[in-house]
C-alpha positions in Angstrom: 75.9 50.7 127.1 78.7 49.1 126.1 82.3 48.2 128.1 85.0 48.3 125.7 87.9 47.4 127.3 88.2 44.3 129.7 91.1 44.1 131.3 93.6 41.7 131.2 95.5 39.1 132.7 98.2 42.1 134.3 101.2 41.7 136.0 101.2 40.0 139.3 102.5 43.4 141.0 99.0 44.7 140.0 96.6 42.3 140.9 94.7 44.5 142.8 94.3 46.9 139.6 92.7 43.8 137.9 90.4 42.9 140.6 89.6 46.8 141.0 89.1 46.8 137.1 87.0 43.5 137.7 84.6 44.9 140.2 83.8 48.4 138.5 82.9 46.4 135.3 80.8 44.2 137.5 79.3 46.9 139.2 78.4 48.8 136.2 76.9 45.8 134.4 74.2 46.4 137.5 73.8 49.6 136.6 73.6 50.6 132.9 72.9 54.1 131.9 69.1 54.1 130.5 68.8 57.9 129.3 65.9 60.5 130.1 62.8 60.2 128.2 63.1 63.7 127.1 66.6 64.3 126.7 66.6 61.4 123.2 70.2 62.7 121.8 73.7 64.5 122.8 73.0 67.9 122.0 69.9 67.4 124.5 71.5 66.2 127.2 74.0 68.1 127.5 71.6 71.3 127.3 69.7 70.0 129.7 72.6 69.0 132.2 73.5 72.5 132.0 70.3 73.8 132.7 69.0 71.6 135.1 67.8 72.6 138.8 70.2 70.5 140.8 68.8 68.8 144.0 71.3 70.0 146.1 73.8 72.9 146.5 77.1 72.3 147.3 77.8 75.0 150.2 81.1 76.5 149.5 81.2 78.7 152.8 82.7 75.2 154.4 85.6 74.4 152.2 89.5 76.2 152.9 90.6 78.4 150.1 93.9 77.2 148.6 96.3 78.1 146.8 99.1 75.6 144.9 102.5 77.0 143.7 102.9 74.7 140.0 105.7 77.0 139.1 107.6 79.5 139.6 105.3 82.9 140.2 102.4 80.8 138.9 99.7 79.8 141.3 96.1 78.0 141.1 93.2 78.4 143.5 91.1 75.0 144.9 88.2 74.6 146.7 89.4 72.0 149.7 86.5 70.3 151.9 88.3 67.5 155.2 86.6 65.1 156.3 87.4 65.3 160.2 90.6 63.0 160.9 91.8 64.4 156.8 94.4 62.1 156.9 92.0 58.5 157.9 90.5 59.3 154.7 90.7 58.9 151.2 90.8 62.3 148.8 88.8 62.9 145.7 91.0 65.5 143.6 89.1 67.0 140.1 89.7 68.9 137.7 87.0 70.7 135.1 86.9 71.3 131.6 87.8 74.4 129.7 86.1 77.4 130.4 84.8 75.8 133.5 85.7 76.2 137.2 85.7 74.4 140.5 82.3 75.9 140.9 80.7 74.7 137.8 77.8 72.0 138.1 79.6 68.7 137.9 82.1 69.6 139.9 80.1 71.0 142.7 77.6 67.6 142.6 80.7 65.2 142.0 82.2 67.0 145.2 78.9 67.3 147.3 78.5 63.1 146.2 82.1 62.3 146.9 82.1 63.8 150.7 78.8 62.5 151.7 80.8 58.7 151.0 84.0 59.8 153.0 86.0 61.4 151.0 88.1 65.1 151.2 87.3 67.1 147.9 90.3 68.9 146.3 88.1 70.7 143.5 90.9 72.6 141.1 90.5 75.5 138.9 93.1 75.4 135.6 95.3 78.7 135.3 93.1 81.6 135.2 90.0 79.8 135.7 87.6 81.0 139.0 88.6 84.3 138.8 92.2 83.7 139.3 93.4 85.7 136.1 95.7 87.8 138.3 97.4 84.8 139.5 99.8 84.2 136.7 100.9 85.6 133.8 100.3 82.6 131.3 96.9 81.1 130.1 95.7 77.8 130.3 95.6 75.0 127.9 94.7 71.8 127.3 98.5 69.9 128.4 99.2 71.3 131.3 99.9 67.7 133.3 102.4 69.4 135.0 100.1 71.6 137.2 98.2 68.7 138.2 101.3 67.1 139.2 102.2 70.0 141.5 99.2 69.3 143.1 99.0 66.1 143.4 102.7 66.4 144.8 102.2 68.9 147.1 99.6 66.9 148.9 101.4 63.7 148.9 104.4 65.9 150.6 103.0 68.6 152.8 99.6 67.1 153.6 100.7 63.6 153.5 97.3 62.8 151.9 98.1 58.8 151.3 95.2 57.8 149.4 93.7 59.4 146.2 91.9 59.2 143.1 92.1 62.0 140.3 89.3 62.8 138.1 89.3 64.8 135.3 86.1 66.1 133.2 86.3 66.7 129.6 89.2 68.7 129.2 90.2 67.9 132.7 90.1 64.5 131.5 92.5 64.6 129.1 94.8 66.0 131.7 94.5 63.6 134.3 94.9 61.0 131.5 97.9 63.0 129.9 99.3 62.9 133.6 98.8 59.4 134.0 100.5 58.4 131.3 103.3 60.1 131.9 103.9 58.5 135.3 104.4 55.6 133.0 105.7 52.5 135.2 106.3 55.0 138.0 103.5 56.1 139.2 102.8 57.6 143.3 101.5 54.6 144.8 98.8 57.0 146.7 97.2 57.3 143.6 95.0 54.7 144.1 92.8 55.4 140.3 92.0 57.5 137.3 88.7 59.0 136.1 87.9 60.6 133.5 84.6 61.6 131.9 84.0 62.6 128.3 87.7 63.4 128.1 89.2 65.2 124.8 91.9 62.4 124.4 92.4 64.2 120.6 92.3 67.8 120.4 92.9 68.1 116.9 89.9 65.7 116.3 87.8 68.2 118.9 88.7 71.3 117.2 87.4 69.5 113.9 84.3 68.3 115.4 83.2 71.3 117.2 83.4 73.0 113.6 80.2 71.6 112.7 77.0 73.6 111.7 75.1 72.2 114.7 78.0 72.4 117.1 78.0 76.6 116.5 75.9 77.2 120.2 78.8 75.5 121.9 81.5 76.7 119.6 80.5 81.0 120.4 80.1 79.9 123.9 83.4 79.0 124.1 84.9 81.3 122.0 83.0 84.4 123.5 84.0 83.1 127.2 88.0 83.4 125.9 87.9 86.3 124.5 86.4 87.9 127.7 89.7 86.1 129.2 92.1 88.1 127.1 90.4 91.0 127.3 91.0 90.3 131.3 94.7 89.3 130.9 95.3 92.0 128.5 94.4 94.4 131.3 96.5 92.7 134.0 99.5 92.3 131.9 99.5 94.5 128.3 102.6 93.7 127.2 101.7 90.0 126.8 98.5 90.0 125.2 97.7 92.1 122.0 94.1 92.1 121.6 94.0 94.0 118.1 92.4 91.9 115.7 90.3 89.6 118.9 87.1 90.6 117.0 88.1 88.2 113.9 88.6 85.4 116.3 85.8 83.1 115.9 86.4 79.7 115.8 88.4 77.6 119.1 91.2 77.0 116.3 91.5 80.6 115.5 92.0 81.7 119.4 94.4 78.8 119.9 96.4 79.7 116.9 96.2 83.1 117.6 97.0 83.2 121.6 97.3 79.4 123.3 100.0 78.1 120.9 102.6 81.2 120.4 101.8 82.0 124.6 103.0 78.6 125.6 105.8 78.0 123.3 104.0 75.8 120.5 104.8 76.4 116.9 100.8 76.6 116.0 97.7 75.2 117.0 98.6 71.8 115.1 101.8 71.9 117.1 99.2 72.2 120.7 97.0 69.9 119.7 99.8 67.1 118.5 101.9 67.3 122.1 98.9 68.2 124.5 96.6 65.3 123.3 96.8 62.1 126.3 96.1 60.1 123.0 99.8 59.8 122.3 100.8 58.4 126.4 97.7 56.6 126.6 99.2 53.2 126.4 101.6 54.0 129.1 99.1 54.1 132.1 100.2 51.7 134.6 97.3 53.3 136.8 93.9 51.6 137.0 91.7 53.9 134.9 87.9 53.9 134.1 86.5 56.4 131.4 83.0 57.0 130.7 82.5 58.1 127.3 79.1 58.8 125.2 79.2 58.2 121.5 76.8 61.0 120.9 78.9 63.3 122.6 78.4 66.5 120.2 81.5 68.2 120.5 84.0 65.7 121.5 84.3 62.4 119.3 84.2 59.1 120.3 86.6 57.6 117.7 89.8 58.3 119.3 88.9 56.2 121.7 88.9 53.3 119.7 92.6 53.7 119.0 94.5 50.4 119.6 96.7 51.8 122.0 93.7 52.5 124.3 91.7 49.4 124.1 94.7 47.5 123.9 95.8 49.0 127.7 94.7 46.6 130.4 94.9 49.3 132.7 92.1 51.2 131.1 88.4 50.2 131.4 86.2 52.4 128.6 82.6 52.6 129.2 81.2 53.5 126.0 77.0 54.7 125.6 74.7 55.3 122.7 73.4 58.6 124.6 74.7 60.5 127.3 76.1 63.9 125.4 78.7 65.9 126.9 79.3 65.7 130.6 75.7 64.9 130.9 74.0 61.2 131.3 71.3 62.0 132.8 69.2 59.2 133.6 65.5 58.0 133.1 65.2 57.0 136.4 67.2 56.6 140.1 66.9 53.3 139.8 64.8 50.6 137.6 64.7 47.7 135.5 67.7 46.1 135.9 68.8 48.5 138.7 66.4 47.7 141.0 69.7 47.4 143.8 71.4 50.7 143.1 70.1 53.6 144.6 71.5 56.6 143.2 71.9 60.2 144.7 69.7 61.9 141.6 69.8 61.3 137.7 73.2 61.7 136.9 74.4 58.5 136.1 78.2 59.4 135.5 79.1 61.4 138.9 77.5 58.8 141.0 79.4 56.4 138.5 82.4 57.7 139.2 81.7 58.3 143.3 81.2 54.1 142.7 84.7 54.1 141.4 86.4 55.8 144.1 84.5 53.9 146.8 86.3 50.8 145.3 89.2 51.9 144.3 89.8 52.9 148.4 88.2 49.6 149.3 90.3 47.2 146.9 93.7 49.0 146.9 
């Protein structure tokens, strides 16, 4: 495992950023991600995080249904778990990737982790996601930053939630970066940090990438979820979605060319891709940041992240590994060689990673 990006010397306003930046990289130096035995590459691990009997369940029946107005006639559905006394506590606010849901592995387990240290879990679903199809008209795509401001808004306003830390997961975590970065020098001061875990910071260079011979499980995954989408939306509302022709769509390019880009006002998929990407705003987050990144991510490349204007952010701390795959890291063991102080809640290295964040981020800020 490697840390990219040290921070630093910042500006004397954030000095708590840097010592927050500071103690995450110290904390993970005690921890490094040692990878599964069996699970040797990315396209194994991120199988096998997908597949994998979970030690827990996170029980849904306790959280409040609710529902966030981020424009007009448009509405999204989250999954909302208080801590008793809401507002003494810190809030854990996530975000999943795309054709996920606030009820999809990581989330769950990030959420289940992220209460059991103290914190309320806002767990989001994207437009449409959760079976919330007949909550707006529109789709989903990959820059929608100004949902997760609504959100984020509306509980700074109306719940007068005063501490939080968004977190973002793959395509989520291009959001949540996209949205940081357009705070720019402004940002709510209750957001205490950023997370983001195998984010898509370049979604040309995904949609490349996920073209690739041994990427085609993920790729018809994907593609066959959407189209089961449009079918959905083409029922709700026909006069917006014409599905003649769906069959041909195969590729993630070709249903984002076809639908995502003309339904959102984009001239094509380049067009998506160029203004949605967090890649272009990156080097305006004034918000302490850590992403956890593996290089053998299959589907989402690890180059992007080597762009000058990331590293070159003090604000940003990039864990980089060798293994990890997609959302996955899961670990040889709870704790070892090396770790023989951390005690962690199962094998999956980056939600407890990023539980360690938002533990210190409340504690240092």
């Amino acid at each position: 495992m490697s840390i990219e990006t040290e921070p630093n010397v910042l500006p004397a306003k954030f000095e708590k950023a840097r010592a927050l930046l500071a103690s995450v990289r110290d904390a993970l130096a005690n921890n490094t991600f040692r990878h599964h035995s069996f699970f040797k590459n990315g396209h194994a691990q991120t199988l096998a995080a997908y597949a994998w009997p979970r030690g827990f369940r996170f029980y849904t029946e306790r959280d409040e249904e609710r529902y966030f107005e981020v424009a007009p006639g448009i509405r999204v559905l989250a999954h909302c778990r208080w801590q008793a006394n809401r507002n003494e506590h810190p809030t854990i606010v996530a975000w999943h990737g795309i054709e996920g849901s606030s009820a999809s592995n990581y989330m769950l387990a990030t959420a289940e982790k992220g209460f059991r240290a103290g914190f309320n879990i806002i767990r989001v679903n994207l437009r449409n996601c959760g079976g919330t199809e007949n909550l707006t008209p529109t789709l989903y795509h990959g820059g929608l930053s100004e949902d997760l401001r609504a959100v984020v808004h509306e509980l700074i306003d109306k719940d007068h939630i005063s501490k939080m830390v968004v977190v973002g997961f793959s395509l989520g975590g291009n959001l949540v970066l996209k949205l940081a970065g357009e705070y720019g020098d402004n940002p709510p001061p209750e957001i205490l940090g950023v997370c983001a875990v195998s984010p898509s910071v370049d979604l040309t260079a995904s949609a490349e990438l996920i073209l690739k011979r041994s990427n085609w499980i993920y790729q018809q995954d994907f593609v066959r979820r959407l189209k089961k989408r449009i079918r959905a939306k083409h029922k709700l509302y026909p006069e917006l979605y014409d599905i003649r022709g769906l069959r041909q769509v195969r590729t993630l390019r070709q249903f984002d060319e076809r639908f995502t880009a003309p339904a959102h006002g984009f001239a094509d998929a380049a067009d998506y891709y160029y203004r949605s990407s967090s890649l272009r705003v990156i080097d305006k987050i004034r918000i302490p940041t850590l992403i956890i990144h593996a290089k053998d991510d299959p589907f989402i490349p690890f180059a992007p992240l080597r762009d000058p204007e990331l590293s070159n952010n003090p604000y940003i701390l990039l864990v980089a590994t060798e293994r990890g795959g997609h959302v996955a890291f899961i670990s040889r063991k709870q704790n070892g060689p090396g770790n023989s102080s951390v005690q962690d809640a199962d094998r999956f290295w980056a939600e407890n990673r990023v539980v360690d964040f938002c533990r210190l981020a409340n504690d240092l800020l």
